[in-house]
C-alpha positions as CSV (number, residue, x, y, z in Angstrom):
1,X,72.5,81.8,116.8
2,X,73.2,81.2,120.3
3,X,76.5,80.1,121.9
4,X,78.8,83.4,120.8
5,X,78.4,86.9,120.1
6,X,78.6,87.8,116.8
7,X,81.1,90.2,115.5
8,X,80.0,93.6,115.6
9,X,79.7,95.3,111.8
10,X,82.2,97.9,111.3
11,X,81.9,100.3,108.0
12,X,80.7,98.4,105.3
13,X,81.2,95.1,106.7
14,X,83.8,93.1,105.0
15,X,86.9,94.1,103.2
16,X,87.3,92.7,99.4
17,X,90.5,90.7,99.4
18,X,92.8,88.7,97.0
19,X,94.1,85.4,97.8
20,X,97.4,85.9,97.1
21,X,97.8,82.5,95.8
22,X,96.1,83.3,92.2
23,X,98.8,86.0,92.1
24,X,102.1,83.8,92.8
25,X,103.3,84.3,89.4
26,X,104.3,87.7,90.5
27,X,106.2,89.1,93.0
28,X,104.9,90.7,96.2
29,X,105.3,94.5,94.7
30,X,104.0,94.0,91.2
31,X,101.1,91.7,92.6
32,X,100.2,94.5,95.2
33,X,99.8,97.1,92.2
34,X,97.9,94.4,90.2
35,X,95.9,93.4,92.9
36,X,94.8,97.1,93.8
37,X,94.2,97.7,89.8
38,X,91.9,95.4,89.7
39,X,89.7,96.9,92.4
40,X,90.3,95.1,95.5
41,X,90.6,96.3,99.4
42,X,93.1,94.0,100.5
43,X,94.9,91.0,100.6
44,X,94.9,87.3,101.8
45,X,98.6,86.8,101.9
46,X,99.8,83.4,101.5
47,X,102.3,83.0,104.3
48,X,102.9,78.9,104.2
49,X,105.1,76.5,102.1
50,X,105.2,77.4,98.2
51,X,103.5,80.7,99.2
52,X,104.8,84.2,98.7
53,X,106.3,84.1,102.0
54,X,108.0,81.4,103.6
55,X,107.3,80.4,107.2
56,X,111.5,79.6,107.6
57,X,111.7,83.2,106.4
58,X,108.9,84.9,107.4
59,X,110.6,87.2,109.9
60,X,113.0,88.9,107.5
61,X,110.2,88.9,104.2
62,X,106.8,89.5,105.7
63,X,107.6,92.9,106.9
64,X,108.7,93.7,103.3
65,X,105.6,92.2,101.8
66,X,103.1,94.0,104.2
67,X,104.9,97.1,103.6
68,X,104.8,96.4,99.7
69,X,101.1,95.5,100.0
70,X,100.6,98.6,101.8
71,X,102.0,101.1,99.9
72,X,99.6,99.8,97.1
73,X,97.1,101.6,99.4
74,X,95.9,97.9,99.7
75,X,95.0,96.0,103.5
76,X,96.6,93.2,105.0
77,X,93.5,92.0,107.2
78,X,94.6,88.3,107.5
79,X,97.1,85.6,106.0
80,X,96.7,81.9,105.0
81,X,99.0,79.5,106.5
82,X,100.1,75.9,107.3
83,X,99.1,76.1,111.0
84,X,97.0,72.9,112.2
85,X,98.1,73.2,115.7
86,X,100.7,74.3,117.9
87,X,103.1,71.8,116.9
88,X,103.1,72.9,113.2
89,X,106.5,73.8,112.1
90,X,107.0,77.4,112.8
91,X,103.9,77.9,114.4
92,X,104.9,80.2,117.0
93,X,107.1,81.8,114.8
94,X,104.5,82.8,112.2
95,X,101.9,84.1,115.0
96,X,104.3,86.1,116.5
97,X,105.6,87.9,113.1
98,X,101.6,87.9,112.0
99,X,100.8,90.2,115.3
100,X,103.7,91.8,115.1
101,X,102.7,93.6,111.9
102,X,99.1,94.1,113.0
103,X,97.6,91.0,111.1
104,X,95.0,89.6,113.7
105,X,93.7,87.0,111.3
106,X,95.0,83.9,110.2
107,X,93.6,80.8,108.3
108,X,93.8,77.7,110.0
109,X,93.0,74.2,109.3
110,X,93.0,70.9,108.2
111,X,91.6,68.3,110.6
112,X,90.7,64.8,109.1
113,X,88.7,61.9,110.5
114,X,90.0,58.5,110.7
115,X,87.1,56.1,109.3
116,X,88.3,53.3,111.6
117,X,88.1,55.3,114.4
118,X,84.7,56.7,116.0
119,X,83.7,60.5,115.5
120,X,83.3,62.0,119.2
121,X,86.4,60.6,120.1
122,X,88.0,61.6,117.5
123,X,86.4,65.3,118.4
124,X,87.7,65.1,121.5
125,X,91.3,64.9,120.3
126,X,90.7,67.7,118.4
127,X,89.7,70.2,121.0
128,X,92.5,69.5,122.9
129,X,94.8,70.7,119.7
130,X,92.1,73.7,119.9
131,X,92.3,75.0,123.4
132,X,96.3,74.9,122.8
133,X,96.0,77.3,119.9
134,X,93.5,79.7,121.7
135,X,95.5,79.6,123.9
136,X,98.3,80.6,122.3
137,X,96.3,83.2,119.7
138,X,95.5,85.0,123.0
139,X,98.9,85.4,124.1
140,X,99.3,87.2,120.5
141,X,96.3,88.9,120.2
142,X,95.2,87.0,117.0
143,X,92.5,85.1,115.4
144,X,92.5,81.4,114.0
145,X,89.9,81.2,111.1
146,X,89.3,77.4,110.9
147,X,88.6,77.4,106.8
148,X,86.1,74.9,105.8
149,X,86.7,72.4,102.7
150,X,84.2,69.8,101.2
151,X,85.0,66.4,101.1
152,X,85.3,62.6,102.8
153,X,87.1,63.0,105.7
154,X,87.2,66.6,106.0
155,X,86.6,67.6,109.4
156,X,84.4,71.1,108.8
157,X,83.2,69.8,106.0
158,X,80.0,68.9,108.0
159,X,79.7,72.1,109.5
160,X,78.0,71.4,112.7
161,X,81.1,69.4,114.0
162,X,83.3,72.6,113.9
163,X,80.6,74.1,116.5
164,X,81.0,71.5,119.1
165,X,84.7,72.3,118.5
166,X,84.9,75.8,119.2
167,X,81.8,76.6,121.3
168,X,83.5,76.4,124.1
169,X,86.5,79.2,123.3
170,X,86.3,82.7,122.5
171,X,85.7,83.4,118.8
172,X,88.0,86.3,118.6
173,X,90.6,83.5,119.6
174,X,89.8,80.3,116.9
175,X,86.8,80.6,114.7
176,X,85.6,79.8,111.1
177,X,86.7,81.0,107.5
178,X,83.5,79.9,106.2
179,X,83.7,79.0,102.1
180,X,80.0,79.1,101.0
181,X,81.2,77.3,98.4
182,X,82.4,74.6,99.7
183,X,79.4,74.5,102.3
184,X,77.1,74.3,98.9
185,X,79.3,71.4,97.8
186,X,78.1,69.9,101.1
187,X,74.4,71.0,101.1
188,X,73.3,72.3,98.4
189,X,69.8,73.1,98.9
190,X,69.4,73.4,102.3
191,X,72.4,72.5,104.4
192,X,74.3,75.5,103.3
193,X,71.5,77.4,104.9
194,X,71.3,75.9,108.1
195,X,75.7,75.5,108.7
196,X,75.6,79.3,108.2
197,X,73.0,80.0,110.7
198,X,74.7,77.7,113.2
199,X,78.6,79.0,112.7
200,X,77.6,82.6,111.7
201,X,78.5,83.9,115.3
202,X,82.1,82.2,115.3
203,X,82.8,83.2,111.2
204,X,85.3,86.4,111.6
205,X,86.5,85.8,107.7
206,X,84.7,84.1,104.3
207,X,85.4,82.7,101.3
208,X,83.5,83.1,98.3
209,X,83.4,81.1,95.2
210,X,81.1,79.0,92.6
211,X,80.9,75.2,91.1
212,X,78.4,73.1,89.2
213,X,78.5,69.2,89.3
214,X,80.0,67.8,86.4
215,X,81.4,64.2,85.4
216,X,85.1,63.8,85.3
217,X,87.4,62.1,82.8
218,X,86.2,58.4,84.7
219,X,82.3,59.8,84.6
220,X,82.0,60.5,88.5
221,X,80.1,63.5,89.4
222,X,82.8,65.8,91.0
223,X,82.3,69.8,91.5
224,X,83.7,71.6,89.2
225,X,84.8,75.0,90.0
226,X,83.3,77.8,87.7
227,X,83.2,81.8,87.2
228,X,80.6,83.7,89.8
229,X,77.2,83.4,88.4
230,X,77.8,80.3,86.5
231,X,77.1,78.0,89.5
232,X,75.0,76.8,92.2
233,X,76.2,79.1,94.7
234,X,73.3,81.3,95.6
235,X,75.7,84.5,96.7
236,X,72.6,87.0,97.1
237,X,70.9,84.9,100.1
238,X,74.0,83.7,102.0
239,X,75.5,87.6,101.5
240,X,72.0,89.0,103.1
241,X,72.7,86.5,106.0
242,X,76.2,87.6,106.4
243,X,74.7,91.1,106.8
244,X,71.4,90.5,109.2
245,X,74.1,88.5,111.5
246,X,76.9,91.6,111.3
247,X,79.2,90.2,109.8
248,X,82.5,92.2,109.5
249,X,85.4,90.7,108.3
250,X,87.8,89.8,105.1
251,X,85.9,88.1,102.4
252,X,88.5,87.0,99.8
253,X,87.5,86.0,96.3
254,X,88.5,82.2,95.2
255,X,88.8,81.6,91.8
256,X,89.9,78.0,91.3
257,X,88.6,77.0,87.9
258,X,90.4,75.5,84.9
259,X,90.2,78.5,82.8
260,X,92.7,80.8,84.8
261,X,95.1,77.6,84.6
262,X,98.0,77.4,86.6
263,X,97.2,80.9,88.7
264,X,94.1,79.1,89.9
265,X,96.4,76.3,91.9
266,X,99.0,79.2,92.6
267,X,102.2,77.7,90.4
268,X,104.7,80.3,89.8
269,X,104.2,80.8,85.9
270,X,101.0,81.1,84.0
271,X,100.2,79.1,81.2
272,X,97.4,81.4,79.5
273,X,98.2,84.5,78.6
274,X,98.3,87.1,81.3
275,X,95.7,89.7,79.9
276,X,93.3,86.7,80.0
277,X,93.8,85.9,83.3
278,X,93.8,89.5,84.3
279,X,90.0,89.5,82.3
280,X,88.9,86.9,84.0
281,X,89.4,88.5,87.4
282,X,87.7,91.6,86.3
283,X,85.0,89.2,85.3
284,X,84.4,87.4,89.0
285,X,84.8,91.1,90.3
286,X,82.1,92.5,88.4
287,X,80.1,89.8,89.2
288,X,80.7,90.3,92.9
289,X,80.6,93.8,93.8
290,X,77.2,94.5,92.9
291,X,75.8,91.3,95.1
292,X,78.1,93.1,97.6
293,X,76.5,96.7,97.6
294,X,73.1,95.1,97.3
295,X,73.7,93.7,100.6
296,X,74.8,96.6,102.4
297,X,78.4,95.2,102.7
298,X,80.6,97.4,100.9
């Protein structure tokens, strides 16, 4: 794990968040008091287009949303945005109301390769857009956590090209919000292993959720997303990793499968009943905590 220091463990080690997304059919202040119901430490705010706070508007409603969260006794450790680079709309904007209520992390993301182009090249390009936004993240005093998707095209998605981008910056600047289950998408059996070992030291936030491979509605094998502990996702040995490397940062809970319907893709009206929804939550929780404290991370 050479290259960057890893973060230093602090308390338990991570903080238990929800992605606000799966709660958009709420308001901020009735989703904070659901949220910290259900057992949670804080929250991933969505802070991007269709989210619960708007970049055009996030200096007049993020205040009110952190200060909502907060009075749920809940955190605010880090928000999801649009941000690719600095020349996404509003990025300056955001950063700048993100620090100035104390959120140091942000999600970050969305590189893709051009197939007709060639892949170092390509890389190149995309450290320049990097060493921008470190650059700008340490005028701020924030964090960029490049989140990492599965897919063709994905840049992350292969794990070890997101270490030649960001081995060269400070990881308390731009680093990873590694999804292990994505990265199981991607290697299943032993790749998953190996990308955590290699980004471990740049990872200040994760994302946890499960799949299995199953044939769509043309009969191509696609991964389907799934309750914790109905998957592939081996949680116990990537959570014991994230605890021998110290890691300490927000792990927020995905839950993206069909059965939560439209809270899973983070429309703003359910279309299952919401005490079903709500049981399904308490169902991935349940199945999460205890992996957690086994681990030594709450």
């Amino acid at each position: 794990m050479a290259g960057a220091a890893a973060p230093a463990a602090t308390g338990g080690g991570v903080t238990l968040c929800a992605f606000s997304k799966h709660f958009q059919w709420m308001e901020i202040p009735e989703a904070a008091q659901v949220i910290a119901a259900l057992g949670f430490q804080g929250v991933d705010l969505t802070v991007r287009e269709g989210g619960h706070v708007l970049p055009a508007r996030v200096r007049e409603d993020l205040p009110r949303a952190v200060a909502a969260i907060r009075a749920a006794g809940l955190a605010v450790p880090m928000a999801t945005t649009d941000i690719r680079d600095t020349q996404s709309p509003y990025c300056e904007t955001v950063i700048a109301a993100l620090a100035a209520q104390g959120i140091r992390r942000y999600r970050w993301g969305g590189f893709r390769y051009d197939e007709k182009r060639g892949v170092p090249e390509q890389l190149d390009e995309f450290k320049i857009r990097v060493k921008d936004l470190a650059a700008l993240n340490r005028r701020y005093g924030v964090c960029a956590m490049y989140h990492t998707h599965s897919g063709v095209n994905e840049v992350g998605a292969s794990m070890w090209d997101l270490y030649l981008l960001l081995r060269d910056f400070d990881p308390d600047a731009v680093s990873v919000n590694y999804d292990i289950g994505h990265a199981t998408v991607e290697g299943g059996y032993g790749g998953w292993i190996h990308s955590t070992r290699l980004l471990l030291p740049y990872m200040r936030g994760t994302a946890v959720k499960d799949f299995r491979w199953a044939r769509n509605s043309q009969g191509a094998w696609r991964p389907a997303w799934c309750g914790l502990g109905q998957g592939m996702v081996d949680l116990s040995r990537y959570f014991s990793m994230l605890k021998a490397g110290g890691f300490s940062g927000p792990l927020q809970l995905h839950m993206e499968y069909e059965e939560l319907g439209s809270a899973a893709t983070g429309r703003r009206e359910l279309t299952v009943p919401k005490d079903k929804v709500l049981a399904l939550m308490h169902r991935d929780l349940d199945a999460l905590k205890p992996l957690l404290r086994e681990a030594g991370l709450i």
